[in-house]
C-alpha positions in Angstrom: 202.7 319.6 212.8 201.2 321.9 215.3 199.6 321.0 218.2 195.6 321.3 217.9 194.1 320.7 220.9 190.7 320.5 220.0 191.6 317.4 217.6 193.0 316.1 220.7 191.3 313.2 222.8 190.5 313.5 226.2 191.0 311.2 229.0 187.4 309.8 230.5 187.1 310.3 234.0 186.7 307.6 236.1 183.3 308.2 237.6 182.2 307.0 234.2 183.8 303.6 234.5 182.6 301.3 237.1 185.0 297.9 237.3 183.3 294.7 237.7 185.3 292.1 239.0 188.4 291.0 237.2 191.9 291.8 237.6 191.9 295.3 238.6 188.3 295.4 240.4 190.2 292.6 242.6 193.0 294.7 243.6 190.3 298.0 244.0 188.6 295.9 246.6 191.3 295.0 248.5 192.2 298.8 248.5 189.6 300.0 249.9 188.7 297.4 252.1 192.7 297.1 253.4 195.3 299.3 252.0 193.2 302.7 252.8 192.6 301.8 255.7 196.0 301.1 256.8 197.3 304.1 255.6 195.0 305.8 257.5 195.6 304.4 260.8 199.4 305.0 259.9 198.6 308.5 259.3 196.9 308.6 262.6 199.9 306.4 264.7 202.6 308.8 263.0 200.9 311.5 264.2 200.2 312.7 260.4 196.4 313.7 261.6 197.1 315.6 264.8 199.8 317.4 262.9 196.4 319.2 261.3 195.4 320.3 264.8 198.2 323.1 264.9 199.3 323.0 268.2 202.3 325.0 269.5 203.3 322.7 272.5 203.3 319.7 270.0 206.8 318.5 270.7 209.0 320.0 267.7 211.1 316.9 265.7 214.7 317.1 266.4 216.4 316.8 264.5 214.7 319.0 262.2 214.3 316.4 259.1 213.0 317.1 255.7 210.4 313.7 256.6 208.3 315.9 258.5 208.0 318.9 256.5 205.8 316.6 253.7 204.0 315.0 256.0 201.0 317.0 254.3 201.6 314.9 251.2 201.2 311.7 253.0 197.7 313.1 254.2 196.7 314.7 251.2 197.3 311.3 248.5 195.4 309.6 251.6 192.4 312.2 250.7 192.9 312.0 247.1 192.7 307.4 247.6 189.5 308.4 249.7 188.2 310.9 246.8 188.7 308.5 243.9 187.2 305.2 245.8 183.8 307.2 247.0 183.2 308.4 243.2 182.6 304.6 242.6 181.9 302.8 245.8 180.3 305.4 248.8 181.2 304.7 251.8 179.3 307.4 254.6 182.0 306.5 257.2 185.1 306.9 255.4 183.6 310.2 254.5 183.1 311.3 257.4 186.9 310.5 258.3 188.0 312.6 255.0 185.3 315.4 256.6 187.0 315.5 259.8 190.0 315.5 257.9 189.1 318.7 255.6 187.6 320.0 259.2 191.0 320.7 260.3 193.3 321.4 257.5 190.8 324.5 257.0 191.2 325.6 260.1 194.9 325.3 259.4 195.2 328.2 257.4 196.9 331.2 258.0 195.0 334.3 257.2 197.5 334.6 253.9 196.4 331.5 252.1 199.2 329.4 253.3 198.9 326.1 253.6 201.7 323.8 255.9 201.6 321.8 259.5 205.5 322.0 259.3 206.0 325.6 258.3 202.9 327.4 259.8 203.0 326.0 263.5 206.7 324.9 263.8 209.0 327.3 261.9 206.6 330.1 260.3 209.8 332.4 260.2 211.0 329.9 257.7 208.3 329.9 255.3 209.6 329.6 251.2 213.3 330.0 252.7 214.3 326.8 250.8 212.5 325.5 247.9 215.4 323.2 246.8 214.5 321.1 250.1 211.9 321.6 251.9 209.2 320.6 249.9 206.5 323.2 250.6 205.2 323.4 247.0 205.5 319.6 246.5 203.1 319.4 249.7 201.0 322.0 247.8 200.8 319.8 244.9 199.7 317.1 246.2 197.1 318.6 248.6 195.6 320.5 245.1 194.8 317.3 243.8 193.6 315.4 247.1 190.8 318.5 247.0 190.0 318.3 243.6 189.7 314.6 243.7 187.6 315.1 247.4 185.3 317.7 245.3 184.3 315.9 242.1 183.4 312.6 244.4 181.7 314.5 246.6 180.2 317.8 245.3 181.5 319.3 248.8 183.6 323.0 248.3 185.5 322.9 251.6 188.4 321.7 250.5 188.6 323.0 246.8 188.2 326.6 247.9 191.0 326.2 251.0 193.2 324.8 248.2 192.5 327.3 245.7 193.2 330.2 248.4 197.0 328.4 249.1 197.2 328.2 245.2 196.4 332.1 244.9 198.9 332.6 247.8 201.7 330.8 245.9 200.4 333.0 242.5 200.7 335.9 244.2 204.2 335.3 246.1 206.2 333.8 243.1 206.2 334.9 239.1 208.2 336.7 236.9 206.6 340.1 237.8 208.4 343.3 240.2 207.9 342.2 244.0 207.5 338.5 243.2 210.3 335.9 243.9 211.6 333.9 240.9 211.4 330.8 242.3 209.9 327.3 241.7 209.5 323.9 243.2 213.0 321.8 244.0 210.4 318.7 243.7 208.2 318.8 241.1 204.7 318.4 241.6 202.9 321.4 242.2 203.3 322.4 238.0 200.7 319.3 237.2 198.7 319.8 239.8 198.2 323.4 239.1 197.5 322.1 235.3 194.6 320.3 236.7 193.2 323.4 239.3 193.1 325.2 236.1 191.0 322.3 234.5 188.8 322.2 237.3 188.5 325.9 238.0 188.9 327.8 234.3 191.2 329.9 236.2 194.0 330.8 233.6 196.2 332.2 236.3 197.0 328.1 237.3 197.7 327.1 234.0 200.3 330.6 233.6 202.2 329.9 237.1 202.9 326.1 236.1 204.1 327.0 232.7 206.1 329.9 234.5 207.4 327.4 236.9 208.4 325.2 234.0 210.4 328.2 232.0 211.9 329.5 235.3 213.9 326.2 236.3 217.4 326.1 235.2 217.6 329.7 234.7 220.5 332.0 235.6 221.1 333.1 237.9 219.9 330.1 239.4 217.3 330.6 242.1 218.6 327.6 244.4 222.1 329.6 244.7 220.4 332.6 245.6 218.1 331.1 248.2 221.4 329.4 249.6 223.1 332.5 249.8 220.1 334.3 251.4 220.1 331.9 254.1 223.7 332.0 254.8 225.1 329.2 252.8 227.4 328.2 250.6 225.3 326.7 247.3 228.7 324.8 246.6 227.6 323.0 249.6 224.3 321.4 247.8 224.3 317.8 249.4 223.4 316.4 245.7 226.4 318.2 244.3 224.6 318.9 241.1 221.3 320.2 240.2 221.0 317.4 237.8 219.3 316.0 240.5 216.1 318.3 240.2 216.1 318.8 236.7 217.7 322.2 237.2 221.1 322.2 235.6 219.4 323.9 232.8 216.5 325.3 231.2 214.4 323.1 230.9 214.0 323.6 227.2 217.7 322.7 226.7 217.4 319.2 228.3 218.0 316.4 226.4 217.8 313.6 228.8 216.2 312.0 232.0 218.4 312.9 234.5 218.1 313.0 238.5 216.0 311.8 241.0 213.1 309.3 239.1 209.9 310.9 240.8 211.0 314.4 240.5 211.5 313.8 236.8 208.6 312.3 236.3 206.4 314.3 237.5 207.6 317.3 236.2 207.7 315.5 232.7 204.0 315.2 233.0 203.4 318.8 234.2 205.6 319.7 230.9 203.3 317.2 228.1 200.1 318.9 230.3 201.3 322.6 229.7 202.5 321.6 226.0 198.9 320.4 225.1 197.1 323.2 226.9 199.7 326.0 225.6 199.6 324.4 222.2 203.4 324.8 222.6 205.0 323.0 220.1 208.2 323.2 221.6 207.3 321.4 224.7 205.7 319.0 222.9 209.0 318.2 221.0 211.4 318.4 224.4 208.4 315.4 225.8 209.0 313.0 222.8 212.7 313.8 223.6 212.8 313.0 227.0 210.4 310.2 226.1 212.7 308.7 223.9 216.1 308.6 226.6 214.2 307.5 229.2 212.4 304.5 227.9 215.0 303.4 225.1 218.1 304.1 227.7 216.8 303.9 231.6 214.0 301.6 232.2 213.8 298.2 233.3 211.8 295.6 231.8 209.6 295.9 235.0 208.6 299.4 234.0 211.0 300.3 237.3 213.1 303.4 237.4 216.2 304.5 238.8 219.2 302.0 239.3 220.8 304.3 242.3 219.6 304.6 245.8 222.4 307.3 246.1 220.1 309.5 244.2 217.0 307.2 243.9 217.1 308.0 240.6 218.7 308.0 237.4 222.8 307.3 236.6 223.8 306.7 232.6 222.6 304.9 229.5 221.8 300.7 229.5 222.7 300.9 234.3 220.7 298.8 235.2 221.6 296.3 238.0 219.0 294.0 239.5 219.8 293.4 242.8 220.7 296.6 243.4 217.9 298.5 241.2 216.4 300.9 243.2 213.0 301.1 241.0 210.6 303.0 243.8 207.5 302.7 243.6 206.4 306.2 243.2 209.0 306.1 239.9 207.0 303.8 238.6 203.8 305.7 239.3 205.2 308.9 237.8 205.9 307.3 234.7 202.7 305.9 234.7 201.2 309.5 235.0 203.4 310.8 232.3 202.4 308.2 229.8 199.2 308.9 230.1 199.4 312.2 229.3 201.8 311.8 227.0 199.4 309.4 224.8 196.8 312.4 225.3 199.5 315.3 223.7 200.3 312.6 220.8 198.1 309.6 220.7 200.0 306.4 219.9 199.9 303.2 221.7 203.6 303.4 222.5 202.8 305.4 225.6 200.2 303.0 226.6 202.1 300.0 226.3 204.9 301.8 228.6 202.1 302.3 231.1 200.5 298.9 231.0 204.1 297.7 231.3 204.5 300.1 234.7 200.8 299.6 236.0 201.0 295.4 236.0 204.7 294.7 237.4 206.4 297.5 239.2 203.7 299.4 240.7 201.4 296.3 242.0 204.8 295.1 243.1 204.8 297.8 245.4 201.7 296.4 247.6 201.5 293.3 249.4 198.3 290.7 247.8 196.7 291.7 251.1 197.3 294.8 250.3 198.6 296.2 253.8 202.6 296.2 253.5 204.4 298.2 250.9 207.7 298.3 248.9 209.3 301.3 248.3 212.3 299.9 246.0 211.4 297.3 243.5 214.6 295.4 242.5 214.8 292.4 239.9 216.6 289.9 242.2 216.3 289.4 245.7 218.1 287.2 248.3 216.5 286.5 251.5 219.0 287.9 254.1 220.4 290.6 251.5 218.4 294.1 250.8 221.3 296.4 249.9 219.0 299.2 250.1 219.1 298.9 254.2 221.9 298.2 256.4 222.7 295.0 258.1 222.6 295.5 261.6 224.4 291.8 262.6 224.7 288.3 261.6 221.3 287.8 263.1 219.6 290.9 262.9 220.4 290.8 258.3 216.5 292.2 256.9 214.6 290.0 255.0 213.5 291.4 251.8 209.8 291.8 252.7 206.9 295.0 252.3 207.1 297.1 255.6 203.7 298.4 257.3 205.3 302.0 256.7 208.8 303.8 255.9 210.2 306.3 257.7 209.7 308.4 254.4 205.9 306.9 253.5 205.0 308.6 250.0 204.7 305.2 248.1 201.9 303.2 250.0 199.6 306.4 250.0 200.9 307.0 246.2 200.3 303.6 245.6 196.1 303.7 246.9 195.8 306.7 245.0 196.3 304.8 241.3 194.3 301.7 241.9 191.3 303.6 243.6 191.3 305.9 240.3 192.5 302.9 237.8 189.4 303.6 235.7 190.4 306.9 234.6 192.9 305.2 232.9 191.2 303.1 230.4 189.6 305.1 228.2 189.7 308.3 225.7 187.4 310.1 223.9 187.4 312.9 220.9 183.9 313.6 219.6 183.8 310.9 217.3 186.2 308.2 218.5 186.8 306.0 221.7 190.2 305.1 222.2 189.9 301.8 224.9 193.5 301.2 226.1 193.4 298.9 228.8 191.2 296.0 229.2 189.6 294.4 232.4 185.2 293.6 233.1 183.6 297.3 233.2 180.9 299.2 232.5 181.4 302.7 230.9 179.1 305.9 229.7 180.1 308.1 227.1 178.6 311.0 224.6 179.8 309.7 221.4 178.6 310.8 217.5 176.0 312.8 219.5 174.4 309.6 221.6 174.8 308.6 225.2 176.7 305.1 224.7 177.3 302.3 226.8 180.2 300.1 226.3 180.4 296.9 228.5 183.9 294.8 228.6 184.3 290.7 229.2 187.5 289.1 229.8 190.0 287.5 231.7 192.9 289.6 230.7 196.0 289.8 231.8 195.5 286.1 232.0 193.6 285.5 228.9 193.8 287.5 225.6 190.1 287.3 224.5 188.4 290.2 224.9 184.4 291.1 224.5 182.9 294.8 224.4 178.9 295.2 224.1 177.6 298.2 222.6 174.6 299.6 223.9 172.7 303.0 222.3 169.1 303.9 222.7 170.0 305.5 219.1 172.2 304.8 216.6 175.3 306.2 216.9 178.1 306.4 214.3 182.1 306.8 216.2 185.3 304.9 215.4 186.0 302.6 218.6 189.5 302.7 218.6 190.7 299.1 221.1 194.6 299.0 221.3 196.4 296.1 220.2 199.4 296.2 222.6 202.8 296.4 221.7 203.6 292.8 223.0 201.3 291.1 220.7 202.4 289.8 217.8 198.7 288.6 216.1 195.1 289.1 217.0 191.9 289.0 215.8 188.9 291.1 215.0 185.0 290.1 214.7 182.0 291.9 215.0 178.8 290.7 215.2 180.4 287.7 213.9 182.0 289.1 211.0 185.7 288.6 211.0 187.5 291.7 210.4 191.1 292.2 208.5 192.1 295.5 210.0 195.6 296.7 210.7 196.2 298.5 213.6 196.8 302.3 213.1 199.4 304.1 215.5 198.6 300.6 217.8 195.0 300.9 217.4 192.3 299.1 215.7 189.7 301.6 214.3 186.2 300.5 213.9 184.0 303.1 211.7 180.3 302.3 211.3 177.0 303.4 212.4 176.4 301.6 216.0 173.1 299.6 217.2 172.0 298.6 220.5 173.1 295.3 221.1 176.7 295.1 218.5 179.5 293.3 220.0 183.0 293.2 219.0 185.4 290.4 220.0 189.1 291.1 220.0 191.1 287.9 220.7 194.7 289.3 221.8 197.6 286.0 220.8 198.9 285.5 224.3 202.6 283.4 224.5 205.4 283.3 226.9 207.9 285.5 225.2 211.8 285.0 226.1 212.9 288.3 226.6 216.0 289.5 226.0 217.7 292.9 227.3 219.7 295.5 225.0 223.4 294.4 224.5 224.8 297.4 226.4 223.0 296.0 228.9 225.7 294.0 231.2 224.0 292.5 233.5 221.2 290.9 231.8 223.8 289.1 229.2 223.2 285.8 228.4 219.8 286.2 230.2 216.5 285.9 229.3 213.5 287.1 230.9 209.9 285.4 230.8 206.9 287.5 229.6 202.9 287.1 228.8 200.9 289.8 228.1 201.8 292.7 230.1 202.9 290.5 232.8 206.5 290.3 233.8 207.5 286.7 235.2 209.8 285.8 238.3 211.3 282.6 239.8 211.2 282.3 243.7 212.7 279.8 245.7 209.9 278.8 247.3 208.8 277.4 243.9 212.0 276.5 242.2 214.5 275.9 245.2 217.6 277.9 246.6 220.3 279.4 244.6 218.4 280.9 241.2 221.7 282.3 239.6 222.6 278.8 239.2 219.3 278.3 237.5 219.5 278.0 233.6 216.7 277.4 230.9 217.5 275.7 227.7 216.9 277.2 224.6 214.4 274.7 223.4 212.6 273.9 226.7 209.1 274.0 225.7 207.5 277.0 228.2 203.9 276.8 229.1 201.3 278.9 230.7 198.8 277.3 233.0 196.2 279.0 235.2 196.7 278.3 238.9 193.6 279.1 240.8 194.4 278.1 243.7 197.6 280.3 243.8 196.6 284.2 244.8 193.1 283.8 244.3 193.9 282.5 240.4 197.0 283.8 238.6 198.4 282.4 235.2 201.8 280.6 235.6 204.3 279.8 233.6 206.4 276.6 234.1 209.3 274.3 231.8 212.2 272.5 231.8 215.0 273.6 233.4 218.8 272.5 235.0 220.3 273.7 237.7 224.0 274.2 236.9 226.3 273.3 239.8 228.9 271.2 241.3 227.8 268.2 242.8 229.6 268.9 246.2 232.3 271.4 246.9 235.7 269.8 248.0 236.6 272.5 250.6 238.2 276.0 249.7 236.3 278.3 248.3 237.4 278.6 244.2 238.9 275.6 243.1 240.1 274.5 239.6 237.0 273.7 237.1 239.2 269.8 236.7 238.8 268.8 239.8 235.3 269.4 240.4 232.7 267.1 239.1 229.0 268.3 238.0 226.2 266.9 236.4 223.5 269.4 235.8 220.3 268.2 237.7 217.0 268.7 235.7 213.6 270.2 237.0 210.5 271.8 236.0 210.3 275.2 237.3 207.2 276.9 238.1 207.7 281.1 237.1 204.8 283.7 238.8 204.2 287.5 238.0 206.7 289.3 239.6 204.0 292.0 241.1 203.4 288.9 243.4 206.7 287.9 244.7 207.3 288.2 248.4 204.4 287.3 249.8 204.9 283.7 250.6 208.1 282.2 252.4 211.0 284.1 252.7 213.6 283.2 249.6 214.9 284.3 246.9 213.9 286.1 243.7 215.0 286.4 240.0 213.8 288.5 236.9 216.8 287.7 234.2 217.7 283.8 234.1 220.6 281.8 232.5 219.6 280.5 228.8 221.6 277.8 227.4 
């Protein structure tokens, strides 16, 4: 079927949703009132600000690193944090900072258009020389959307029109056309961001260089060689060895799987469902389901984490998935946050949704400490106190805890992080002209034009703790739409009253849809069945055999030894322990729990050498009740370890 996008729904901004309290109005207040912050005095200890003020005697970072030639994208998701929080919570002296800010990148740039602290104080002889690596476009990207999220909060044109001059630079440099280079961005980014300039703007030309930039990639000959060669090199001596690890081995219309490094892929699979549904391009449309399908039936954890390698931070084959070592960055799960969303808004079915719930409420919070000042950049699924195999051990007394850093040496995820719970609303709701599609739940407020009427919808619950859900309807006039609330893919039953009439509806593409003609004062209650789930992984799965993992809601569960004792992989939970959720509210400011019987399955003392025939050692399996809490929170008690996948016998 073709693609019509005027059928299409439409995501609702998020200066039409204001959170109330609640899960997620909880974590924004934290983020503004302590992880933007922090990042922002980062930025400023880093030397991320001054970078802005252009000065030639700066000292010049040797060795030359790729880490400080996007140190513009660290700035710019700071902005775009700043952008999203104001829309909903104005705060004069933040923007003031953002001002100051937006002072200095203006007078940043060159005469051209061009846009880069790196590029255009330290090396301007280098400028474009090496898209593969050196992330200019991928900074351009990211400062796009900083400015258009700055603009719509604020009304102010500064920074829109600076970023819209680098965008016509980049236009006018690189295309298809005599006199332009063919080239296109070794990290994707810039393609979705240039999507959304051409939303913002109705300039056409944005909306033709992403699509070009998606067409381009993979093409022979291939650009990367030829920008290698032009520099002197020998492209056989690509440090990645492949170009799998860009999403470049091919045209991008050939691919069949995810491949590569997570984020990259991610975010150029977005860009690709954005161009699809704006280009009414059927074929794209068909290569997103595709890539769709491999990556969440073959490559993601149960977390919503992606990418088992650090080698490539990224992607490896079908059903790898480690836990201790999963790499799972935060920004991976982010980027496939972004691309579900858009993906539900190219072909609207909860399956998208549920894949972003799933990313939004384990992997990503995971990423940010409760207090919402220290950071994870990989996310795996068991931990041991003195063992992070994604950093070396420097001695027997200098082994890393696993525990959130202020910063990284390479810093996208915390600013990455602050820029999708200060703009969390946008993703709750859709609209078309005579439906509203709600797809996540949390307390909020949120104004719509609907059947012709302004229309006020106002949510009540406890979720992700509590599956009851409460929407008010408030219209001066009556208004007739279909309100459309997902029924996740977790649940199993539910039910449905309206103004006190019980409903028998059956969910259509993972959505309830409510016809009638709407009154002032009509509330809907949607009760959601909430149980702890046993989950089990996919046989080809190796690791996870014999394991189960514990699930409620959109929640992922994790055992800690803080909780449940030392030694988890000894751990085992019958098969007909009884398993029962609790809410703690004591714990994290009130968090559901889950706790049951369990044994711990180990030798009652160890006679001396280290394997020893099972005869000769005696062991009575010790019972306990263990206590299980959402893995977003682990890490931020005592020191100890961590498990997602636990023994069922």
């Amino acid at each position: 079927m073709a693609i019509q996008k005027e059928l299409l729904p439409k995501p609702v901004y998020l200066d039409k949703v204001q959170l109330a309290d609640g899960f997620w109005g909880e974590r924004q207040a934290v983020n503004r009132s302590r992880t933007i912050p922090a990042i922002y005095e980062q930025l400023q200890n880093t030397g991320r600000i001054d970078a802005w003020r252009m000065d030639p005697d700066r000292e010049r970072p040797k060795p030359r690193s790729v880490i400080y030639m996007f140190w513009d994208s660290d700035t710019s998701k700071w902005l775009e944090a700043v952008g999203y929080s104001l829309h909903t919570h104005p705060d004069p002296a933040l923007e003031q900072q953002a001002d100051d800010l937006i002072d200095l990148m203006a007078r940043a740039q060159q005469p051209d258009g061009y846009l880069n602290t790196y590029f255009g104080n330290l090396e301007p002889e280098n400028r474009w020389r090496n898209l593969r690596d050196w992330h200019e476009m991928y900074n351009a990207g990211h400062l796009i959307e900083g400015a258009i999220a700055y603009y719509r909060a604020t009304g102010k044109r500064t920074v829109l029109d600076v970023l819209a001059r680098f965008a016509d630079h980049i236009a006018a440099r690189f295309g298809p056309n005599e006199g332009q280079q063919r080239g296109y961005p070794g990290h994707p980014e810039l393609e979705l961001a240039l999507v959304r300039l051409y939303q913002e703007t109705g300039d056409e030309r944005y909306l033709a260089l992403s699509k070009y930039f998606l067409d381009e990639r993979g093409q022979e000959p291939h650009y990367f060689d030829l920008e290698a060669q032009a520099r002197g090199e020998d492209p056989a001596g690509f440090w990645a060895q492949t170009y799998r690890y860009c999403q470049a081995h091919v045209p991008i219309r050939e691919q069949t799987e995810a491949t590569g490094h997570a984020v990259r892929a991610c975010y150029l699979y977005a860009a690709i469902a954005d161009v699809a549904r704006e280009t009414q391009d059927q074929e794209l449309a068909d290569l997103s389901r595709r890539l769709w399908d491999d990556l969440t039936r073959h490559q993601m954890y149960i977390t919503g984490g992606l990418g088992p390698a650090r080698s490539n931070e990224g992607f490896t084959f079908a059903y790898d998935l480690p836990n201790e070592t999963a790499y799972a960055e935060t920004c991976a799960g982010i980027a496939l946050a972004f691309w579900a969303h858009r993906m539900f808004h190219l072909d609207p079915d909860r399956r998208y949704i549920d894949v972003m719930e799933r990313a939004l409420y384990n992997n990503v919070l995971a990423g940010v400490s409760f207090e919402g000042d220290q950071f994870f950049y990989a996310n795996p699924l068991t931990a041991y106190p003195h063992v992070n195999p994604h950093e070396p051990l420097k001695g027997i007394h200098e082994a890393p805890h696993y525990r959130r850093e202020e910063w990284f040496f390479c810093p996208c995820c915390p600013p990455n992080l602050a820029r999708v719970v200060a703009s969390i609303g946008g993703y709750f709701y859709s609209t078309t002209p005579d439906r509203l599609y709600v797809h996540l739940y949390n307390p909020n407020t949120a104004r719509f034009e609907l059947g012709g009427q302004a229309v006020e919808i106002e949510q009540q619950t406890e979720y992700p703790w509590d599956g009851t859900v409460q929407i008010a309807v408030r219209t001066e006039n009556p208004a007739q739409f279909a309100l459309a609330l997902c029924v996740p893919g977790w649940c199993r039953s539910y039910t449905l009253v309206v103004n006190d009439e019980p409903q028998t509806l059956s969910p259509t593409n993972g959505y309830l849809l409510i016809e009638r003609i709407w009154h002032e004062g009509d509330t809907v209650t949607l009760v959601l069945d909430m149980p702890v789930e046993r989950m089990i992984a996919h046989p080809d799965i190796r690791e996870d055999a014999g394991r189960i993992a514990l699930q409620r809601g959109p929640v992922v569960y994790c055992l800690e030894e803080v909780d449940n004792g030392a030694r988890l992989a000894n751990v085992a939970i019958p098969g007909d322990a009884a398993l029962q959720a609790s809410f703690d509210p004591d714990l994290f400011g009130g968090v559901s729990v889950i706790s049951g019987e369990a044994v711990r399955l180990e030798p009652d003392a160890w006679p001396g050498e280290m394997y020893q025939p099972r005869a000769v050692v005696a062991s009575t399996p010790s019972q306990f009740r263990f206590k299980a809490i959402p893995y977003a929170l682990w890490a931020n008690r005592e020191p100890g370890e961590m498990r997602v996948w636990i023994r069922e016998i």
